[in-house]
C-alpha positions in Angstrom: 96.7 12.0 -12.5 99.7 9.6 -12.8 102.8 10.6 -10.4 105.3 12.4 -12.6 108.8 11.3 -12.7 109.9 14.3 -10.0 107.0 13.0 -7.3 107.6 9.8 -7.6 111.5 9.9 -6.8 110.7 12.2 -4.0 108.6 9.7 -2.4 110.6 7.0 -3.4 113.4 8.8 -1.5 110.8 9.2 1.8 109.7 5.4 1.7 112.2 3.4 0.5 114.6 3.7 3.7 112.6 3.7 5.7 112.0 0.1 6.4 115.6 -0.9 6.2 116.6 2.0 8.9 114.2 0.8 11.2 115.6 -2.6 11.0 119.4 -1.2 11.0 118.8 1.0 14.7 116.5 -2.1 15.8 118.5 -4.8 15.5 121.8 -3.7 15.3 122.5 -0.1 16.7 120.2 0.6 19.6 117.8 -2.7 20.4 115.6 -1.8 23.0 113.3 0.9 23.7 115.0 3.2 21.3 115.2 1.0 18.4 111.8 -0.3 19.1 110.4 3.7 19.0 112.7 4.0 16.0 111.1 1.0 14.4 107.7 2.5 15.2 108.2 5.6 12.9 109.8 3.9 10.0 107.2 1.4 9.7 105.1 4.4 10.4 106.6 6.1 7.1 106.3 2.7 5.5 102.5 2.6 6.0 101.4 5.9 5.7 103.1 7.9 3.2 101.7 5.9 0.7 98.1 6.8 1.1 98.8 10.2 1.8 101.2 10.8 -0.7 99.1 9.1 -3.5 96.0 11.2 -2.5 97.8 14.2 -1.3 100.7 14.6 -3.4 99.6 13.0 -6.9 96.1 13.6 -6.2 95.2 10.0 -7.1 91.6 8.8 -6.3 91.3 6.8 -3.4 90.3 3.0 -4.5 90.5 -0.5 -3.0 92.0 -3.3 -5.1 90.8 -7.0 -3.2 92.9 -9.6 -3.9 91.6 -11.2 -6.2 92.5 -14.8 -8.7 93.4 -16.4 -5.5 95.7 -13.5 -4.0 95.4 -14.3 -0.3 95.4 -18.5 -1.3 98.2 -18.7 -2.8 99.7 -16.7 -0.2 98.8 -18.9 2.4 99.9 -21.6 0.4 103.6 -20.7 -0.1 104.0 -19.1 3.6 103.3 -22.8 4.3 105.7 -23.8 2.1 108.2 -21.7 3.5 107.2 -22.4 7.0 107.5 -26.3 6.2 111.1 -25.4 4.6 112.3 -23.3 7.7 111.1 -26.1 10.0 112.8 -28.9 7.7 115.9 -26.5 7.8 115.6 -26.5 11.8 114.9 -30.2 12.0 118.4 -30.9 9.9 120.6 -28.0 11.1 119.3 -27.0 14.5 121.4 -24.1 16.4 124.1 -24.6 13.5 120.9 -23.0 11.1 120.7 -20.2 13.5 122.3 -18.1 16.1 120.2 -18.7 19.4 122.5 -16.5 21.8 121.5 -13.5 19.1 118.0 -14.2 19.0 117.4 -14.4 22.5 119.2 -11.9 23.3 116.9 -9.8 20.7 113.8 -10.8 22.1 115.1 -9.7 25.5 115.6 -6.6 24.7 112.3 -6.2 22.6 110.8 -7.1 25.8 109.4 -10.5 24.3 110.2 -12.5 27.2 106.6 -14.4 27.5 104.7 -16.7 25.0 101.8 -14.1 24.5 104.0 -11.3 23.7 106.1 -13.2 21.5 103.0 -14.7 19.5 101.5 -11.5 19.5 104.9 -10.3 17.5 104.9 -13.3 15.6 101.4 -13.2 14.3 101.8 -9.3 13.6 104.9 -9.3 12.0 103.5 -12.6 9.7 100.0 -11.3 8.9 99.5 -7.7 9.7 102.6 -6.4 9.0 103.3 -8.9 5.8 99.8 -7.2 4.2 100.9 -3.9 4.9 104.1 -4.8 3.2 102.7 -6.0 0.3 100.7 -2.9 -0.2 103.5 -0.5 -0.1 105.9 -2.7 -2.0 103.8 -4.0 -4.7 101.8 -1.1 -5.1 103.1 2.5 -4.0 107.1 1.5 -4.5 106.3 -0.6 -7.6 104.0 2.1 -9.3 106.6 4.4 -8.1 109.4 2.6 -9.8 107.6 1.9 -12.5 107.7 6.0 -13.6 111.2 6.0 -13.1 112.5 2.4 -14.3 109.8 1.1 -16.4 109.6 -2.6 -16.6 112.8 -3.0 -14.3 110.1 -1.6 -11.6 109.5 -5.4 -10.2 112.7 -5.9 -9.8 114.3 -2.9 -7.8 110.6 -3.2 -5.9 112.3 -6.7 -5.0 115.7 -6.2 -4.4 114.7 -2.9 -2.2 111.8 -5.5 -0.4 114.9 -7.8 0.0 117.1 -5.1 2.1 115.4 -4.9 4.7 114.6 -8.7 5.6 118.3 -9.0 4.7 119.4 -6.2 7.4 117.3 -8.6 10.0 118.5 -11.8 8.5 122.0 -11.4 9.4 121.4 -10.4 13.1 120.8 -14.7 13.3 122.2 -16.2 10.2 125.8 -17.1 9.0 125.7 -14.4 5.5 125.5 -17.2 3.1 122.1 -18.8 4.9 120.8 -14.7 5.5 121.5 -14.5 1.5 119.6 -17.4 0.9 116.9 -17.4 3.1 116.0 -13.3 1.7 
């Protein structure tokens, strides 16, 4: 049974925040062990609620949907793209590009302080986290949306995708390259 237009605003309302509070209280309010724990839970919310609530809530059958027509390809391809750009960006701009004081000072208190533990948060915030992402965004927020907003769905999926990154954007970036670069 499709979600009806009172479900899906109510989840919408659960999920939605979620991510972009984790990232507000992680990287601005309280870094550290607080904002990490508070992280935690939102990205907690962010993953779970959507299987749950799908099954639970709007009784919809469980189902996997693989990638298919090149999904996982083509997004290598462009996360090599925009690797290549941010490294370009580096290259030409250097510390003007970025705020290194800010972003130390973030991985301190993250407790990110040796290559392994950094790499570890690199390569689950770039490939765990990213497909975990993509399933709540394109699918639960998107179907979602798409109950309430119809064929503007993709875009407020985008723009609400967008907040987030944009919250941890600005912790390093001038506005103008945190605009850009989300």
């Amino acid at each position: 049974m499709p979600p009806t237009r009172r479900s899906a605003a109510i989840a919408l309302a659960l999920v939605i925040p979620a991510p972009s509070i984790g990232a507000l209280v992680s990287f601005w309010i309280a870094p550290g062990p607080i904002g990490l724990y508070v992280y935690g839970i939102c990205k907690a919310v962010l993953y779970l609620t959507p299987v749950f609530w799908s099954r639970l809530v709007d009784r919809e059958p469980l189902s996997l949907s693989p990638a298919r027509r090149g999904g996982f390809g083509i997004g290598i391809a462009s996360g090599l793209v925009i690797s290549a750009l941010i490294w370009c960006t580096w290259w030409v701009l250097g510390d003007r590009a970025i705020d290194i004081g800010a972003f130390k000072s973030v991985l301190e208190q993250n407790g990110l302080t040796t290559p392994a533990k950094y790499l570890f948060a690199a390569a689950w915030l770039t490939i765990v986290n990213a497909m975990l992402e993509e399933y709540a965004f394109r699918w639960f927020i998107t179907t979602r949306l798409e109950v309430l907003v119809q064929r503007q769905a993709v875009w407020w999926a985008g723009a609400v995708f967008a907040a987030h990154h944009l919250i941890v954007l600005l912790k390093y970036l001038p506005a103008p390259t945190a605009v850009l670069a989300t």
